[in-house]
N, C-alpha and C positions, 0 to 999 in steps of 0.2 A: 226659353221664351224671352226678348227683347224685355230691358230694364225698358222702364216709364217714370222718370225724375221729377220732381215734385217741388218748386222754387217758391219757402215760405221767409218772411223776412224777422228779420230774429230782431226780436223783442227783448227775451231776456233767457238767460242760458242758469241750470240749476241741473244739479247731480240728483238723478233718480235714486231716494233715500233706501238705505242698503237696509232690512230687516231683518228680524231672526225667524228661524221657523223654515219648514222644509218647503221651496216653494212658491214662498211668501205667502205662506196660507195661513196670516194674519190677517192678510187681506180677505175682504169678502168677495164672491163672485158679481156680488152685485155693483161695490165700487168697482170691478174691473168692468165689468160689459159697462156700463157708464160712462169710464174715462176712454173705452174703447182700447187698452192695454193691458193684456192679459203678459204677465211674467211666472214662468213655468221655467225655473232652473232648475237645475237639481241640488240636492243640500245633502251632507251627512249621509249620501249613499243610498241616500232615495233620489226617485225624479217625481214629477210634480208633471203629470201632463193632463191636458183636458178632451175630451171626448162631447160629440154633437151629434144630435139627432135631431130629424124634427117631431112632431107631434104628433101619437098614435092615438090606437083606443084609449088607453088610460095611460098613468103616469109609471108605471110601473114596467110595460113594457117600452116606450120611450127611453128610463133610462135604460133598458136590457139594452138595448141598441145605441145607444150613447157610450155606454160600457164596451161594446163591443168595435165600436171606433177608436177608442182609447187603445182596449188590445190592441191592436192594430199600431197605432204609433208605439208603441212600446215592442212590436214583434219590429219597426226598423230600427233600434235598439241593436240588437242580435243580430242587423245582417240583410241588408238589401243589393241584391242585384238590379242597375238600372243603365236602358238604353235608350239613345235619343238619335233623332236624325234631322239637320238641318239641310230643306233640301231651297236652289236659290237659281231661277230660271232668269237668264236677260237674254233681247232679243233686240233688235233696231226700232220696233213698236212699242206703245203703251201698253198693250196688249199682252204682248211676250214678255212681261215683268209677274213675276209668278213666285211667294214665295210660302214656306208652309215646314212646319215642324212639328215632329210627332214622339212620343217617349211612352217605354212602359219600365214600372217599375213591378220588382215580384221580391219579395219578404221570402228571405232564406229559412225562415220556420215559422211555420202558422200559430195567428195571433190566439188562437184556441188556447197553445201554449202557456199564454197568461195571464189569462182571463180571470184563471183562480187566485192569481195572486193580487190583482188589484187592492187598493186598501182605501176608503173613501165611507164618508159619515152622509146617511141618505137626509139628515136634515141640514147640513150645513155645507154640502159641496155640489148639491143639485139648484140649476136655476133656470125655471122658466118664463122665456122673454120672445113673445113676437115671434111665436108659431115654430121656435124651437128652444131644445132644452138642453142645457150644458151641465157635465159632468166633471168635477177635477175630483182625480184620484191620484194616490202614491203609489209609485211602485219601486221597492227595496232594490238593493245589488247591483246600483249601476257606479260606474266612475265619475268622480266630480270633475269639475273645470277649472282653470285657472281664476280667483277672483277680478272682477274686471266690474267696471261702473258706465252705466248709461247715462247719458246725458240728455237733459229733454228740453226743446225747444218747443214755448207753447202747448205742452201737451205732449208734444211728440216725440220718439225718441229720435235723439242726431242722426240714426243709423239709418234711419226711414230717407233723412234731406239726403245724405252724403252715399245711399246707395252698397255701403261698406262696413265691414266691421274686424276687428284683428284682436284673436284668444290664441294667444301662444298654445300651441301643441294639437291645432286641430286645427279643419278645412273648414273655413267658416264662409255664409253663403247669406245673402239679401236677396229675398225675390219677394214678388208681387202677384196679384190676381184680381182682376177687376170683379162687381158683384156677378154672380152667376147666378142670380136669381133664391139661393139659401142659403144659409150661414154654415153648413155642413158642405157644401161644395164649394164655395167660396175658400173657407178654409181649406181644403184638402190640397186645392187646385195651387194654392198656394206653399205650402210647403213640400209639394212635392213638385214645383215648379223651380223649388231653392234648391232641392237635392239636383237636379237636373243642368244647373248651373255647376255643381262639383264634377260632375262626368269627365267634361274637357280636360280636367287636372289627373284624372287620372286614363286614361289612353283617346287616341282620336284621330281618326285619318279623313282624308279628303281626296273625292274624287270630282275629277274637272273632265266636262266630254260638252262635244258639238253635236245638237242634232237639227234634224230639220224637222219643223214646225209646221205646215200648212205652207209649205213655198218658201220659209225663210228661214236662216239660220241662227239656232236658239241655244247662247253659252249655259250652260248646266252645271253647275255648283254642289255636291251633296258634301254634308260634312257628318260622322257618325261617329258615337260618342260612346264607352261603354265600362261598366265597372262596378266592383264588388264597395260597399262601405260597409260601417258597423260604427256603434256608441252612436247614431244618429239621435239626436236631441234637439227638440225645439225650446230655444230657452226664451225668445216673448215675442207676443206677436199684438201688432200695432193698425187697428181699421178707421178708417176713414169715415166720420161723423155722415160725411154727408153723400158719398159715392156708395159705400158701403165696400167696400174694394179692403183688401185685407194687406197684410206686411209680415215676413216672417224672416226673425233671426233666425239660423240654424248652425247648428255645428254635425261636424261625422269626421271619423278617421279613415282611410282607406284599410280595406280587412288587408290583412297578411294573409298571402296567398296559399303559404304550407296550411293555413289553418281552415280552407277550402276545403 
């Protein structure tokens, strides 16, 4: 999915303060939805991710579904397969200008998997906010990341203005999602919009054909994208006050094939 750049004017520049704690689960959920920057790294061999639902019968099956979004990020963890296709119509018309992009991702083992290991305190990491409910749990035995420091302009982190981000020893990925209408698709749409961005890097070919269109000749563009990752981890993710439009760091390694 096409980057969408964002030109704020810097004010003043300040290193987002490095904490202790797996996660930064010093922090509250509620200064995070507030400042609209949710940071979710992993620490000491835990990860720190968050899970979204919106609003059911009661609050108890909301978070069960909240919970089970979480699995879900944690089963790309272990191992996604994803495919995309950029397909790019030009013609001599307005008309004939045609373009459209499609991807599926599929989780190499199901998030059932680890659902039972979640690890989360139902009074202090559950928050309901504006007809949805947020969950952060831990989840043990994953690999840490190189330490690295964000910088925030205004609120923001750098990586949001400048679209980029560089952690030695992983594919690291900045993408976007405008509001989808709930804070659970919004987000999803977005980091799985980041993962989709790493494809390219790992295989991708391109096919160019003529056809004819309603009487006219229409160049055809398809570009197809496809690949195994694993260690995927979202370490913060960054929403827009006022769009409601979401931002997501991400990191993944490309899986090693033998281990297919």
């Amino acid at each position: 999915m096409a980057g969408i750049f964002l030109v704020f004017s810097c004010v003043s520049l300040e290193k987002e303060p490095q904490k202790p704690g797996t996660g930064q689960l010093d922090i509250s959920l509620e200064e995070m939805y507030h400042s609209g920057y949710w940071v979710t790294r992993p620490s000491e061999g835990v990860i720190s991710v968050l899970g979204i639902a919106g609003r059911r019968r009661n609050r108890d099956e909301a978070i069960a579904e909240a919970l089970a979004d979480a699995a879900r990020r944690v089963a790309l963890y272990h191992g996604v397969h994803g495919e995309s296709a950029a397909v790019l119509n030009q013609g001599s018309g307005y008309v004939d200008y045609f373009s459209d992009f499609d991807y599926r991702l599929d989780v190499l083992h199901g998030a059932e998997n680890y659902a039972g290991d979640l690890i989360f305190d139902k009074d202090r990491d559950v928050l309901e906010k504006n007809g949805a409910v947020f969950v952060r749990v831990r989840y043990p035995g994953v690999s840490g990341i190189p330490p690295y420091e964000t910088v925030m302009e205004n609120g923001m982190p750098l990586w949001v203005k400048n679209y980029s981000a560089d952690i030695p020893g992983f594919l690291t990925a900045v993408s976007y999602s405008k509001n989808k209408g709930s804070p659970q698709k919004t987000y999803q749409a977005s980091y799985e919009n980041a993962i989709c961005t790493l494809l390219p890097r790992l295989s991708s070919k391109a096919v160019n054909e003529v056809v004819d269109s309603e009487g006219s000749r229409v160049s055809r563009s398809i570009s197809i994208s496809s690949g195994d990752l694993e260690q995927v981890m979202i370490l913060e993710t960054w929403v827009d006050g006022k769009t409601g439009a979401v931002w997501t760091l991400l990191v993944a390694k490309q899986k090693n094939k033998e281990e297919q």
